[in-house]
C-alpha positions as CSV (number, residue, x, y, z in Angstrom):
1,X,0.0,-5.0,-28.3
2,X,3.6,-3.4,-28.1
3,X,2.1,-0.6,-26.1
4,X,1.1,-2.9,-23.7
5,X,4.1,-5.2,-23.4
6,X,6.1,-1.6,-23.0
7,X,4.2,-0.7,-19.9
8,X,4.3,-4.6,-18.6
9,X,7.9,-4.0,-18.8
10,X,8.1,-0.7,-17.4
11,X,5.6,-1.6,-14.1
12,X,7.8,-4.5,-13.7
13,X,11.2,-2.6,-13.5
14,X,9.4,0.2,-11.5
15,X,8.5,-2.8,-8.8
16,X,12.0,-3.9,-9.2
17,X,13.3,-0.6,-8.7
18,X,11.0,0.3,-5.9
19,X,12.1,-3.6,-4.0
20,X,15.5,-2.2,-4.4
21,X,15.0,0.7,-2.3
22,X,16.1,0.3,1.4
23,X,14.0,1.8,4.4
24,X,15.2,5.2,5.1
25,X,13.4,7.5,7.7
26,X,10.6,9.9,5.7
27,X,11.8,12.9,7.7
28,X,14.7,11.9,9.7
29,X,15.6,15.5,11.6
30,X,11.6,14.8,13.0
31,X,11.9,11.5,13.2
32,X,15.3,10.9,15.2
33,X,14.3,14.0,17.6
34,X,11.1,12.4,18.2
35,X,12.4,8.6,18.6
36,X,15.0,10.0,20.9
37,X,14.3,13.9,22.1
38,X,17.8,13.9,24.1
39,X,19.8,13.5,21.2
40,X,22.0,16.3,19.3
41,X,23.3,14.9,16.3
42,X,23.0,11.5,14.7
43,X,25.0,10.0,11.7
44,X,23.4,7.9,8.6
45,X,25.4,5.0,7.4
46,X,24.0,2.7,4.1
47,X,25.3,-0.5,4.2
48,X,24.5,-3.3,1.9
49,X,25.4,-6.8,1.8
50,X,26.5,-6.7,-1.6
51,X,29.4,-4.1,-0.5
52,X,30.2,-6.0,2.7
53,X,30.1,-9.8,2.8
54,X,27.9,-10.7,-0.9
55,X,26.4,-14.2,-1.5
56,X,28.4,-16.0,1.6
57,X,26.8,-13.7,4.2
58,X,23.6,-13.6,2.7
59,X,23.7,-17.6,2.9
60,X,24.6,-16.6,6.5
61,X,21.4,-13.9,7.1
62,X,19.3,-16.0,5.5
63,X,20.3,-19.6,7.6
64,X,19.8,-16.9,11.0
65,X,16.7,-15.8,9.7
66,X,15.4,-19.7,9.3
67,X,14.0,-18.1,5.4
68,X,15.4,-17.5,1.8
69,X,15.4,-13.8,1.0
70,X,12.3,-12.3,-1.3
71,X,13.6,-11.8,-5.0
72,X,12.1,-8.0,-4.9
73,X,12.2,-6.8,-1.8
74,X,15.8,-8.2,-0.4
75,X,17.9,-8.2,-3.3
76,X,21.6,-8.4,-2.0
77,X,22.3,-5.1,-3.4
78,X,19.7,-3.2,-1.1
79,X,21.4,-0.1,0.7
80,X,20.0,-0.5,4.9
81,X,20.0,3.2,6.0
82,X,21.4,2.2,9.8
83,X,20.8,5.7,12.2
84,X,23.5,6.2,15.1
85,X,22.3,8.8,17.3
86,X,24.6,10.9,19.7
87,X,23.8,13.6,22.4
88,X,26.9,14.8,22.1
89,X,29.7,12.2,21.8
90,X,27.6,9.6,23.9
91,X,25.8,6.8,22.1
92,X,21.8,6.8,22.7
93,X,21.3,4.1,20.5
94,X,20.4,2.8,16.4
95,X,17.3,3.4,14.6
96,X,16.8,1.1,11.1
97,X,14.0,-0.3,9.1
98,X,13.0,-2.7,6.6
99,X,11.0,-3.4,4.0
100,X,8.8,-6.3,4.2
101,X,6.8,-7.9,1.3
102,X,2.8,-8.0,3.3
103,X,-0.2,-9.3,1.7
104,X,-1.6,-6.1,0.8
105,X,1.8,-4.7,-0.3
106,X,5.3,-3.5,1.3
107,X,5.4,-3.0,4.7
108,X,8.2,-0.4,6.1
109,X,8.6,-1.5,10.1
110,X,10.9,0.7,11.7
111,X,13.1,-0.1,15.5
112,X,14.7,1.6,17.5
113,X,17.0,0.0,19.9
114,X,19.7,1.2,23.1
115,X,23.4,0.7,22.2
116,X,23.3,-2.8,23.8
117,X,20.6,-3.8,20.9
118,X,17.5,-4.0,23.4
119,X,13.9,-2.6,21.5
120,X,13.0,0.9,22.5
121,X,10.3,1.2,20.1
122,X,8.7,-0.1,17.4
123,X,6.5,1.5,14.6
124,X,5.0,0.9,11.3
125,X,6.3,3.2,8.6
126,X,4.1,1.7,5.9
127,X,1.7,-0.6,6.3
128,X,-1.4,-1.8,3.6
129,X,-3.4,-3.6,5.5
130,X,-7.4,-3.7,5.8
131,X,-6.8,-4.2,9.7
132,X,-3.9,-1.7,9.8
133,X,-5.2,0.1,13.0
134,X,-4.9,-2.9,15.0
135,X,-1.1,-3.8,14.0
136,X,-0.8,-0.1,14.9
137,X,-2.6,-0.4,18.4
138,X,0.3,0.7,21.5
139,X,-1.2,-3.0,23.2
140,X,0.7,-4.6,20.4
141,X,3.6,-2.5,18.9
142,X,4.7,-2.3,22.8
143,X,5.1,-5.9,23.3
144,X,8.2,-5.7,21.4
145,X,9.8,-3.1,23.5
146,X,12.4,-4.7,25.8
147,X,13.1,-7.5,23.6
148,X,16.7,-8.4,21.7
149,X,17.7,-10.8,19.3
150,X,18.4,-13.6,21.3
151,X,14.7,-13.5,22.0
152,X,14.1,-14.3,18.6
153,X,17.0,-17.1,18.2
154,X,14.7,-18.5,21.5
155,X,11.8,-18.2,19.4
156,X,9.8,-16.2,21.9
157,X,8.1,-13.1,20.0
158,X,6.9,-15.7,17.9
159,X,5.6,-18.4,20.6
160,X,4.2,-15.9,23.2
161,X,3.2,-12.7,21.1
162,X,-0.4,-12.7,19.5
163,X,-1.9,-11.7,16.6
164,X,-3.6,-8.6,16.9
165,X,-5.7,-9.1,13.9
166,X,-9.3,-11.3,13.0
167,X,-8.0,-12.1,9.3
168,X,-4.7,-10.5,8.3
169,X,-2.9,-13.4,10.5
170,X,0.2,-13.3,7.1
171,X,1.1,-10.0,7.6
172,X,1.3,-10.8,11.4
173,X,4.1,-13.3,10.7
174,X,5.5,-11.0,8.3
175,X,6.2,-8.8,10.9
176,X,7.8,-11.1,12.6
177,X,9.7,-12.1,10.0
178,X,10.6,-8.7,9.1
179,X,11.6,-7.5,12.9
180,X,13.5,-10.9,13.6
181,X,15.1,-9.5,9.8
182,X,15.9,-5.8,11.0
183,X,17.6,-7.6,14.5
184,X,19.9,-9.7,12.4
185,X,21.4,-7.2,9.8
186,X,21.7,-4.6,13.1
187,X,23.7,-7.3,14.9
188,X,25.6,-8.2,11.5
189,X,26.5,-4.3,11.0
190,X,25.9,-2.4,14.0
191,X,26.7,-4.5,16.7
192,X,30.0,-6.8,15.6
193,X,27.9,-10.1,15.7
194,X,27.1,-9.4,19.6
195,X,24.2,-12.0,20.0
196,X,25.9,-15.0,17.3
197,X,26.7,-17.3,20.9
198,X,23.2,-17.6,21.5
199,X,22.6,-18.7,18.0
200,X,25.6,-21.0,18.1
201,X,23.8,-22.3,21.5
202,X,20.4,-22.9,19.5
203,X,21.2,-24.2,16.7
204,X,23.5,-27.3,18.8
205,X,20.5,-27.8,20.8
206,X,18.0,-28.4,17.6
207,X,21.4,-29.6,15.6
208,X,24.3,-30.9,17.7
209,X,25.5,-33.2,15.1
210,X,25.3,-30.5,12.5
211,X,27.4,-28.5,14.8
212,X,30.2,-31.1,15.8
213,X,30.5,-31.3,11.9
214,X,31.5,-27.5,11.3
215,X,33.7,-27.6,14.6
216,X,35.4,-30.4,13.0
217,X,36.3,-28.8,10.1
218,X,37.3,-25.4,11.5
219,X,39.6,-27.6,13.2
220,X,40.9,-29.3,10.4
221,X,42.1,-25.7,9.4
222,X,44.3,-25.2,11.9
C-alpha cells in the first residue's frame, strides 16, 4: 500500500511538473528557419506572469480570455518562451506557443505572427487526438492565417470557423481557447497591449454600465 501511494504521489507531481512546463520550440534553429527562411538571427525571451504582473494580471488574462486558468497547465508561474526573429536588425515577426489541456491530453499549438501581430501560420506541436489528421489538414490550420486578436475580442474565429472534426468537437474549442490564449499573453508581452481598445470597445457594447463604473473610479483617482 505505501508503494502505491509513493507512485500516486510521484505521477501526480510529474503531471504537475510537466503542466508547469511552457511551450518552447522542439528544435528551434529548424523550426524558426523554416517558420521564417529570410531570417538571420532570432532571440528567446521567457516571460511569466508570475515575474511580471502576478495574481492582478492574471485576473486581467483571464477576464480577456472570457475563462479561469487550468490549475495544471496555466499555473501563474509558467515561463512563455516568446521567439523575436531578425534578418539582420529588421523585425520579421514573433513565434510562441502554448499548452492547452485537450481531451486526449496536452495539446502544444504553436503561431507565428508579423510584427503588427497578424497570424502567419499556425501548427500543432502536440496534439492527442483520435481525429488528429483532420485538426492538422492545411483547409483548417490556414483559416487562421490573416487573423489578429481583435478578431477574437469580435468573436469571429469562433462564430465563422468550423470544426474540422466528426467527434472531437472539445478539443476544437480548445483550440480556440488556447489560440485566443497565445494572442492575449503576445499582446500582454510582445506587443505593449496594442489591441486592449478594441477590448475596451467590446466589452462597453456587451457591458456599458460595467464600463461607466470603472471610468468613474479611475476618475475618482485623479
Amino acid at each position: 500500500m505505501k508503494n502505491i501511494m509513493v507512485l500516486v504521489v510521484i505521477l501526480i507531481a510529474a503531471t504537475n511538473t510537466y503542466g508547469a512546463i511552457g511551450c518552447s520550440l522542439n528544435d528551434p534553429d529548424r523550426d524558426i528557419k523554416r517558420l521564417f527562411p529570410d531570417a538571420t538571427n532570432y532571440k528567446t525571451d521567457f516571460i511569466s506572469i508570475k515575474d511580471t504582473g502576478g495574481e492582478p494580471l492574471a485576473e486581467e488574462i483571464q477576464q480577456k480570455l472570457g475563462d479561469k486558468f487550468e490549475p495544471v497547465y496555466e499555473t501563474l508561474d509558467v515561463p512563455y518562451a516568446f521567439y523575436t526573429v531578425l534578418k539582420g536588425e529588421k523585425l520579421l515577426g514573433y513565434v510562441h506557443g502554448v499548452n492547452q489541456k485537450g481531451r486526449f491530453g496536452g495539446m502544444q499549438l504553436v503561431i507565428t505572427t508579423d510584427p503588427n501581430g497578424v497570424i502567419a501560420d499556425f501548427y500543432y506541436q502536440r496534439l492527442s487526438s483520435p481525429e488528429a489528421k483532420k485538426f492538422r489538414e492545411p483547409s483548417f490550420t490556414k483559416q487562421f492565417i490573416g487573423l489578429t486578436l481583435a478578431d477574437f475580442y469580435r468573436h469571429k474565429p469562433q462564430d465563422k470557423i468550423k470544426d474540422p472534426t466528426e467527434k472531437s468537437n472539445s478539443d476544437f474549442k480548445a483550440t480556440l481557447r488556447g489560440l485566443f490564449k497565445n494572442l492575449i499573453l503576445m499582446d500582454e508581452f510582445k506587443m505593449n497591449n496594442k489591441f486592449d481598445s478594441v477590448y475596451i470597445e467590446i466589452k462597453k457594447q456587451n457591458d456599458p454600465n460595467e464600463v461607466n463604473k470603472n471610468e468613474n473610479k479611475d476618475s475618482d483617482k485623479v
